[in-house]
C-alpha positions in Angstrom: 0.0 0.0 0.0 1.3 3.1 -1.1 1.8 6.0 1.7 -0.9 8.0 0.0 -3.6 5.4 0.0 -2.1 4.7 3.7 -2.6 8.2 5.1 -6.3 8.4 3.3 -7.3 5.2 4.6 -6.1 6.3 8.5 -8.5 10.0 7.2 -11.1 7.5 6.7 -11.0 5.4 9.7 -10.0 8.5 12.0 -13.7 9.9 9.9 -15.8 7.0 11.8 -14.4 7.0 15.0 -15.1 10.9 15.3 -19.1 9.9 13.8 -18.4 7.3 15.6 -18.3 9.0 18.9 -20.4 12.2 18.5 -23.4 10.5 16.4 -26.4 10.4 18.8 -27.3 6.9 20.2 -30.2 6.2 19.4 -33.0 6.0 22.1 -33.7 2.5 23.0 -37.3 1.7 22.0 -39.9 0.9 25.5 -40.8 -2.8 25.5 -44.0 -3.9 26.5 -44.9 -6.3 29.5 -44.1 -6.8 33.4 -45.8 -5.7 36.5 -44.6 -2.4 38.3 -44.4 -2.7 42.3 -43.7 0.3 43.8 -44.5 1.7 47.4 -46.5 4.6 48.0 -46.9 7.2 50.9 -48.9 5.1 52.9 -52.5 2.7 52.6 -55.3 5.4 50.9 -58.0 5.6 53.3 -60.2 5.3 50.2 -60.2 5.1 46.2 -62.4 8.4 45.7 -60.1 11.4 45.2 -62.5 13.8 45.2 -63.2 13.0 48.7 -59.7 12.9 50.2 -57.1 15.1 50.8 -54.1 12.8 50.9 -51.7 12.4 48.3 -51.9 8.6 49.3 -55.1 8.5 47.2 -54.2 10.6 44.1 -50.7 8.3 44.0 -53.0 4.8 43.5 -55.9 5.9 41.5 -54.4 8.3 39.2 -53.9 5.3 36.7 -57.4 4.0 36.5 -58.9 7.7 36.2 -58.4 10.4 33.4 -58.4 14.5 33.1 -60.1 16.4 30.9 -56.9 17.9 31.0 -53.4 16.8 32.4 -50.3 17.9 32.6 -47.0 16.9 30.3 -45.1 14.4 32.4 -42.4 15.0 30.6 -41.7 18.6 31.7 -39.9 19.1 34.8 -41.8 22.6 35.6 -46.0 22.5 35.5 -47.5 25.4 34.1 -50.1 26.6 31.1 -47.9 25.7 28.9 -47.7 22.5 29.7 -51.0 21.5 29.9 -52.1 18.5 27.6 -55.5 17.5 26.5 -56.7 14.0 28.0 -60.7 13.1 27.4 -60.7 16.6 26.2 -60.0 17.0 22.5 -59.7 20.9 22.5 -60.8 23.8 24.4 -61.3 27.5 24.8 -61.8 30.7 26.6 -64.9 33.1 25.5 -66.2 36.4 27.1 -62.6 37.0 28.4 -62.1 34.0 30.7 -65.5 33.8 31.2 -66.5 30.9 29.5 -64.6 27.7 29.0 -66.3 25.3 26.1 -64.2 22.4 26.1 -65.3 19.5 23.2 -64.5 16.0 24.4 -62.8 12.3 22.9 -65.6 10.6 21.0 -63.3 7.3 21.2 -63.3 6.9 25.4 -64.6 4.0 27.1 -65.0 3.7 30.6 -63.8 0.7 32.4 -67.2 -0.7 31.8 -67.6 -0.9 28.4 -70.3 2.4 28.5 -69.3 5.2 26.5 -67.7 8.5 28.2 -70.2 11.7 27.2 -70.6 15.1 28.4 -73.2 14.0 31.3 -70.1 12.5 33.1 -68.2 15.9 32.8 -71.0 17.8 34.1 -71.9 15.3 36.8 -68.4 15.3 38.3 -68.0 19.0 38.8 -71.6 19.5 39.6 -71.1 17.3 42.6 -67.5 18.9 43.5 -69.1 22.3 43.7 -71.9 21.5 45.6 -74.3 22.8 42.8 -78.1 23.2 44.2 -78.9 20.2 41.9 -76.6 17.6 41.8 -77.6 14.3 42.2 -75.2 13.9 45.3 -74.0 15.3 48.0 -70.3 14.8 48.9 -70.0 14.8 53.1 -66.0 15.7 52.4 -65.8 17.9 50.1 -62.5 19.2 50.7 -62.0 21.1 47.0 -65.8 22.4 46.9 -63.9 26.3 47.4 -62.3 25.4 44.2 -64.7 25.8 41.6 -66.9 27.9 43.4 -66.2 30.3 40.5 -68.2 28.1 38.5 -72.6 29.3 37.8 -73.0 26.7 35.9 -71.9 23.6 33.8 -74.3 22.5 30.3 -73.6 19.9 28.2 -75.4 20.6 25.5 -74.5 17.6 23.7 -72.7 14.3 23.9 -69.3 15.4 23.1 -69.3 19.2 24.4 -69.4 20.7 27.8 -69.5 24.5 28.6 -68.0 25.8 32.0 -69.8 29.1 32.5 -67.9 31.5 35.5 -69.2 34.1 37.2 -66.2 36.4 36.9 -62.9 35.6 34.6 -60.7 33.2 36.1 -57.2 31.9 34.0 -56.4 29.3 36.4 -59.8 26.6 36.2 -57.4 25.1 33.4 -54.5 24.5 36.0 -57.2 23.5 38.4 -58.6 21.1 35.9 -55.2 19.4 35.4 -54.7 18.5 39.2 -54.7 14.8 40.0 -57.3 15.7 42.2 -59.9 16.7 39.4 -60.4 13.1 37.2 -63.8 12.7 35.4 -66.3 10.2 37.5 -68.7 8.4 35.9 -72.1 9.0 36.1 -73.3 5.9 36.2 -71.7 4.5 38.8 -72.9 5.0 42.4 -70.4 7.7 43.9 -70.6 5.5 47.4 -69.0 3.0 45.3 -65.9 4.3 44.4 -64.2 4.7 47.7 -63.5 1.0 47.5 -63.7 0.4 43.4 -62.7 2.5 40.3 -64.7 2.3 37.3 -62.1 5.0 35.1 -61.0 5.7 31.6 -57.4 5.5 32.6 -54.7 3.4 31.3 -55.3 0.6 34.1 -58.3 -1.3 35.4 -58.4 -1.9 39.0 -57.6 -5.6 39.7 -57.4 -6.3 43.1 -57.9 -3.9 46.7 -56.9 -4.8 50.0 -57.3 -2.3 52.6 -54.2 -2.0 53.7 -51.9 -4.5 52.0 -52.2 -3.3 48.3 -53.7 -2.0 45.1 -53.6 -3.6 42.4 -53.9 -2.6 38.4 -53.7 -4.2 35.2 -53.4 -2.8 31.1 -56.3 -1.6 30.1 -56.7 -2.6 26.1 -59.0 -0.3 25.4 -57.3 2.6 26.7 -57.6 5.7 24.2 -54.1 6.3 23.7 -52.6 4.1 20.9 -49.8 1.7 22.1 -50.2 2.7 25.7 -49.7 1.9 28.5 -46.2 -0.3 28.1 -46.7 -1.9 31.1 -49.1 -4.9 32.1 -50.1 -3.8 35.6 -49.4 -1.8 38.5 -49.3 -3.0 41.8 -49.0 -0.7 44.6 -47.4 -2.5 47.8 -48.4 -0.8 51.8 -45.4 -1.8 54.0 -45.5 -0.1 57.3 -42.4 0.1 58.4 -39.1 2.6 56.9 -36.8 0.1 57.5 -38.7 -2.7 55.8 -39.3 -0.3 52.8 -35.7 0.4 52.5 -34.9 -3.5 52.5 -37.6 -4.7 50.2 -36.1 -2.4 47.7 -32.6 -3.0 47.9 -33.8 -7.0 48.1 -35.2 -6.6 44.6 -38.9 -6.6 46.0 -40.0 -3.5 44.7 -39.1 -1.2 41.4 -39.9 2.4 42.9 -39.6 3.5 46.4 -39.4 7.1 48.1 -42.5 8.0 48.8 -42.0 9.3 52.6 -38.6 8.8 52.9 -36.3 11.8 53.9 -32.6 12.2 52.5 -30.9 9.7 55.0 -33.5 7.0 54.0 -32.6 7.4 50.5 -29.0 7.4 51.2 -29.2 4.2 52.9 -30.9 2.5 50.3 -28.3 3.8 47.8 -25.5 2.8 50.3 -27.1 -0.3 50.5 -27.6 -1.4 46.4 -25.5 1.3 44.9 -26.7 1.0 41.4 -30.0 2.6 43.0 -30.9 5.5 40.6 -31.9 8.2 43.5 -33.4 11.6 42.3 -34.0 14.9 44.5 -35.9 17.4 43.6 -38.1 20.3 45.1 -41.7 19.7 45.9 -44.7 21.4 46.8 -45.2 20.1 50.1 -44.3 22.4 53.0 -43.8 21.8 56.9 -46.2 24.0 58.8 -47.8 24.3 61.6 -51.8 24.1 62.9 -52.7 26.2 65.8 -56.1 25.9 66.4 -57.2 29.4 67.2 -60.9 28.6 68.2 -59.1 26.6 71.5 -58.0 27.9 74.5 -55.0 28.6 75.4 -54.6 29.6 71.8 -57.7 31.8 71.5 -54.7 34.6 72.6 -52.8 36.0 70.0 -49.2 36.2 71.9 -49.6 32.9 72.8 -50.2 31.8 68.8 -47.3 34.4 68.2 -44.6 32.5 71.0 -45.3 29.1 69.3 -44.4 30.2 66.3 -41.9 32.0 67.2 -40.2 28.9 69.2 -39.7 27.2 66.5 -36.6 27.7 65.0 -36.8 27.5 61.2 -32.6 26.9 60.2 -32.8 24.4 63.5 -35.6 22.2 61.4 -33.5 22.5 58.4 -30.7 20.7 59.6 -32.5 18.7 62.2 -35.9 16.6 60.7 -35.3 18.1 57.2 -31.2 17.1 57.0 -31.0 20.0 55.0 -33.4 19.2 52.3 -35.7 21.9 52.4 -36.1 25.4 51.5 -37.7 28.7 53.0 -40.7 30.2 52.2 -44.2 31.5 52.8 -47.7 29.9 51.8 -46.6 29.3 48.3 -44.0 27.4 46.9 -40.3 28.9 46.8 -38.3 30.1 43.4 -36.8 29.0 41.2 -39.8 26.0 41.5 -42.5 27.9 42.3 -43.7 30.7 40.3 -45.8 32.8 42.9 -43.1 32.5 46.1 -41.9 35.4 47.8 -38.9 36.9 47.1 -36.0 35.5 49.7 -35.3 38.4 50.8 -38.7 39.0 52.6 -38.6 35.1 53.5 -35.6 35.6 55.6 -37.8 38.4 57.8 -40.4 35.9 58.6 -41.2 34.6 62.2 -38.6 32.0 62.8 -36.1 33.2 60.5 -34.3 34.8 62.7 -31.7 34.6 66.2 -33.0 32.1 67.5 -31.7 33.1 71.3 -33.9 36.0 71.2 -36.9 34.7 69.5 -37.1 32.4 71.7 -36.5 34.9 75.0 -39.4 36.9 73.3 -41.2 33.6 72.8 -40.7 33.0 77.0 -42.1 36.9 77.3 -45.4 36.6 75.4 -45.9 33.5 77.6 -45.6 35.3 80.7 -47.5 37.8 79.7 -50.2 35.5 79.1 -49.6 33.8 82.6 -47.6 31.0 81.6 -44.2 30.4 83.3 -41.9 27.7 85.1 -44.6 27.6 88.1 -47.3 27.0 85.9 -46.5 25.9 82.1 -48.5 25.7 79.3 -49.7 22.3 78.5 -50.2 21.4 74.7 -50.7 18.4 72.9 -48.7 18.2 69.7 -50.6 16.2 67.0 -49.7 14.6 64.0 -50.0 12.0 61.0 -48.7 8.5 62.6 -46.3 8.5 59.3 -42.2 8.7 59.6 -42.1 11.8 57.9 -44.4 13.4 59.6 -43.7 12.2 63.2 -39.8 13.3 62.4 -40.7 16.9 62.5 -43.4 16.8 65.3 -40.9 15.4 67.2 -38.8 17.9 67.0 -41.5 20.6 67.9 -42.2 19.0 70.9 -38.5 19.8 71.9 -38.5 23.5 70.5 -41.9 23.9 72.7 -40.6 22.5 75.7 -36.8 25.3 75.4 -39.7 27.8 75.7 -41.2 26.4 78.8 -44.0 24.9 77.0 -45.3 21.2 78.3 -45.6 19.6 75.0 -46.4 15.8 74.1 -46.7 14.1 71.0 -50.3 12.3 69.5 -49.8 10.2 66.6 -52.8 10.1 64.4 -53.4 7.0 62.0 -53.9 8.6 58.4 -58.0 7.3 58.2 -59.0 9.8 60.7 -56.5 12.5 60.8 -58.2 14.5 58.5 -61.4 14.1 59.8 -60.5 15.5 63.1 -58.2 18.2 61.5 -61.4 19.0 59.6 -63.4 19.0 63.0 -60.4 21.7 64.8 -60.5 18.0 67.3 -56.7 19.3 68.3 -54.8 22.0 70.1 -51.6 22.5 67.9 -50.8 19.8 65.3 -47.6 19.5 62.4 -48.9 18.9 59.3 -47.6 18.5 55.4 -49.8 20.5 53.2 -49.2 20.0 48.9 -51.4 22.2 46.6 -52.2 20.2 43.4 -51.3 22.9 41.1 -48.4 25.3 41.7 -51.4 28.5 41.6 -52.8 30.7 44.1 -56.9 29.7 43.2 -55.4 26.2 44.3 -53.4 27.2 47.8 -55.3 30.1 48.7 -58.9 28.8 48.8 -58.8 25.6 49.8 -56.4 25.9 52.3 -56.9 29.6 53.9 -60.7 30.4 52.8 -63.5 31.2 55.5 -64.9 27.8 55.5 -63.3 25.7 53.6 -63.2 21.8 54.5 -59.5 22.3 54.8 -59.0 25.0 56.5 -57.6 23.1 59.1 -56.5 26.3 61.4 -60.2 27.6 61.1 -58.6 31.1 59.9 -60.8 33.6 58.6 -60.0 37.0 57.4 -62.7 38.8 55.0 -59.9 40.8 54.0 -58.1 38.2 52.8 -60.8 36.5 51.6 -61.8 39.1 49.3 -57.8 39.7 48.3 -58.9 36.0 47.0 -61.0 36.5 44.7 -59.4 39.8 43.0 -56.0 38.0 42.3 -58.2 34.8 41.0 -59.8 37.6 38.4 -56.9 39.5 37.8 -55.4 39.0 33.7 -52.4 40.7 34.4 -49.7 38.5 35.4 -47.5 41.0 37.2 -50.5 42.8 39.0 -51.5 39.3 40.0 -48.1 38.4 41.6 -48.2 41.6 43.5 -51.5 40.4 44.8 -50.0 37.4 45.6 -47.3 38.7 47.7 -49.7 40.9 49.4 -51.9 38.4 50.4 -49.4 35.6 51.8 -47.2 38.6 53.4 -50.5 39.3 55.7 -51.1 35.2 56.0 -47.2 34.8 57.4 -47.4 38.1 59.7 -50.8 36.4 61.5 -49.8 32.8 62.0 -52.4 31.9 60.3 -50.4 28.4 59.3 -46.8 28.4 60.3 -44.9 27.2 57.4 -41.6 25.6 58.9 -40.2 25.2 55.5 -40.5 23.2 52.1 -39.3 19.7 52.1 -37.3 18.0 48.9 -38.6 14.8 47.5 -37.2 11.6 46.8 -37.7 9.2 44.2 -35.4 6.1 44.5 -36.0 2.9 41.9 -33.8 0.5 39.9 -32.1 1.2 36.8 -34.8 -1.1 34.7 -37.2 1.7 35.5 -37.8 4.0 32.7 -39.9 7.1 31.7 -40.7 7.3 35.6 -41.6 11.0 35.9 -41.0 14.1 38.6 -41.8 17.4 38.5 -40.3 20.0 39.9 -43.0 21.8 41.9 -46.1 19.3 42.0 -45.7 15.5 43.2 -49.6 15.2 42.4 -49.7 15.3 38.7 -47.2 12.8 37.6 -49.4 9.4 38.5 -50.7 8.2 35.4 -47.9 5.5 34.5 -48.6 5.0 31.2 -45.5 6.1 29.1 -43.7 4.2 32.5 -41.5 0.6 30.9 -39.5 -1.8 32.6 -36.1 -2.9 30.5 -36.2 -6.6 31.8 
């Protein structure tokens, strides 16, 4: 061989290598088949969504059930612009964000075989909001305050449904795309579906036992061609942390996380270290429940010292391990859209020394009558999960460095938020998410005069009717200023401590794929059905 054909043959072969080596791989195509067993934040105390305010629920029924409208799973950050059509085909605003008409699927089947129509639509929200002629009542209703924006829902035929408002409100969309908001069917007696689901989602329900596991399998006549990849879902209950952490690492289950903090995920790693382990933010925050309507707490420096006693950098590094961030009643930036800016966060009660919050924490007390020859007795109540008895645990502590006799109730997750909803409590630690990363979705259900889950019982008209402007308002910016006015008032009366907002963990084996998270909602990423196992 000559030198010249030598040095372009080497060209040539150098040519390859190079393509070679900055060529995209290409993606390796989901296979279909095997059964997905993952672990969940705890048993659901019931199938019915609608009904519950736990993401427990929303995690194991999101599969069988469908949207109107959902949310990409596959981008990190919720917002309008990511909002996907499900059993809706299109939609629209009229009358400036007045009127929503929204025309549905024609090829959706429920679980039954019966046809989905526009009577299911109306049916659904009719009985959410509590309109003066639904066919049902719900007793827990805890989303009513949601949609009570809505004068009406027509369906004037099969395939179209028509949401008419009584003032303009942007966000219904959002609120539509929660994971709390799938379509019920009419035909099926509402009673029935705390213990059944009769959906349109990707899986039929196969099997529920109360308290050991729910179970799913492939629905074939799901609407979206070639979905899902998977033949079934099973969802496992397992008690125990520890247990959790070792039926994972023993090959027992695919996806685990749910409730675990960052040293739970860590040891699970440690344990099997070709874990995959992802953090990310959530929108979940810490806070605290004083019941205002109970004395000692009916006094206002008393509600002020408890929240002042709690140190907020102590929780950070203590129950949180770091993995939190700051903020008031809506979700941080960069993750959250509406937060406050950090530099008011770092003014709020608990931010600051905590030697001298605390000594004024010991001075309101006084003032009130309380002292080292007479404490204040308070029961501290909480969720008898890990992650929530981690944090109550360390309020008891912060209570008792202000001379406060605290103890610890552990609530089992079927009735804590009945008696939450009852105010059946003196001060309690609680996780609160919001479905969708929007003020209509935080502020009203959770801060409203009279809402189901306004656990605190706080009222403010003022605030109430702060509500309802920034709900109508088009403007973006004037709508965050709104915002910030509204939750600056919220932190500066107690009216629910927030401690902080906690990170999330998802941790699963490698032959997991397509297994979403989003950045600020853990709510809306349950359907499964783009989900493959590569074994």
């Amino acid at each position: 061989m000559t030198p010249l054909r030598r040095s372009v043959r080497l060209a040539a072969l150098a040519l390859v290598l190079v393509l070679a080596l900055t060529l995209p791989v290409p993606a390796q195509a989901p296979k279909s088949g095997g059964v997905l067993t993952i672990h969940p934040l705890t048993a659901p105390p019931s199938l019915s969504p609608h009904e519950e305010s736990t993401i427990a629920t929303v995690q194991q029924v999101s599969a069988c059930y469908s949207n109107l409208v959902y949310f990409d799973p596959a981008k990190k950050q919720e917002s309008i612009d990511t909002v996907i059509p499900e059993l809706a085909e299109k939609w629209s605003w009229q009358d400036n964000y007045r009127n929503l008409v929204v025309l549905l699927r024609r090829d959706v089947t429920w679980h039954d075989g019966k046809p989905l129509t526009s009577r299911d639509v109306k049916y659904t929200f009719d009985v959410v909001r509590g309109a003066p002629d639904a066919p049902v009542k719900l007793r827990i209703n805890p989303r009513k305050l949601w949609y009570e924006n809505v004068e009406a829902i027509e369906a004037p035929d099969p395939h179209t449904v028509v949401f008419r408002l009584k003032r303009p409100q942007p966000s219904l969309v959002l609120l539509l795309a929660s994971g709390y908001s799938p379509i019920y069917p009419a035909h099926v007696p509402i009673a029935d579906l705390k213990t059944t689901c009769v959906g349109t989602g990707p899986y039929k329900l196969k099997d529920y036992r109360p308290g050991e596991f729910v179970e799913y399998v492939r629905n074939p006549n799901y609407f979206v061609k070639g979905r899902p990849y998977l033949d079934g879902v099973k969802w496992v209950h397992i008690k125990d942390r520890s247990t959790q952490i070792a039926a994972l690492q023993a090959g027992q289950l695919d996806v685990a996380g749910s409730g675990w903090n960052r040293t739970n995920a860590e040891t699970a790693k440690k344990g099997k270290p070709e874990l995959t382990v992802i953090e990310s933010d959530s929108n979940v925050n810490d806070n605290v429940l004083i019941n205002a309507k109970r004395a000692p707490l009916t006094d206002e420096g008393v509600r002020r010292a408890i929240n002042l006693a709690l140190d907020r950098k102590a929780y950070l590094v203590g129950p949180r391990q770091g993995a939190a961030t700051f903020g008031g009643a809506m979700q941080p930036r960069p993750s959250g859209v509406w937060g406050l800016p950090q530099a008011e966060v770092g003014t709020l009660p608990g931010m600051g020394d905590p030697v001298k919050q605390k000594a004024e924490a010991k001075k309101l007390l006084a003032a009130a009558g309380y002292g080292p020859s007479n404490p204040m007795k308070l029961t501290v109540s909480t969720r008898a999960l890990a992650i929530y008895v981690d944090t109550a645990s360390w309020m008891v502590d912060q209570l008792r460095q202000v001379g406060i006799d605290a103890v610890l109730e552990q609530i089992e997750t079927g009735v804590w938020h009945p008696k939450m909803t009852r105010l059946d409590f003196q001060v309690a630690l609680n996780l609160t998410g919001t479905a969708v990363d929007d003020p209509d979705a935080m502020f009203f259900e959770n801060y409203r005069c009279g809402s189901q889950r306004n656990f605190s019982g706080y009222c403010s008209e003022e605030i109430d009717r702060l509500m309802v402007e920034q709900s109508q308002t088009l403007d973006h910016a004037k709508r965050l200023k709104l915002v910030h006015e509204i939750d600056r008032k919220l932190q500066a009366e107690g009216a629910r401590p927030i401690l902080g907002w906690g990170k999330q963990y998802a941790v699963y084996w490698p032959r997991v794929k397509a297994f979403a998270q989003h950045e600020n909602s853990i709510f809306n990423v349950w359907r499964l059905q783009d989900v493959w196992l590569d074994k």
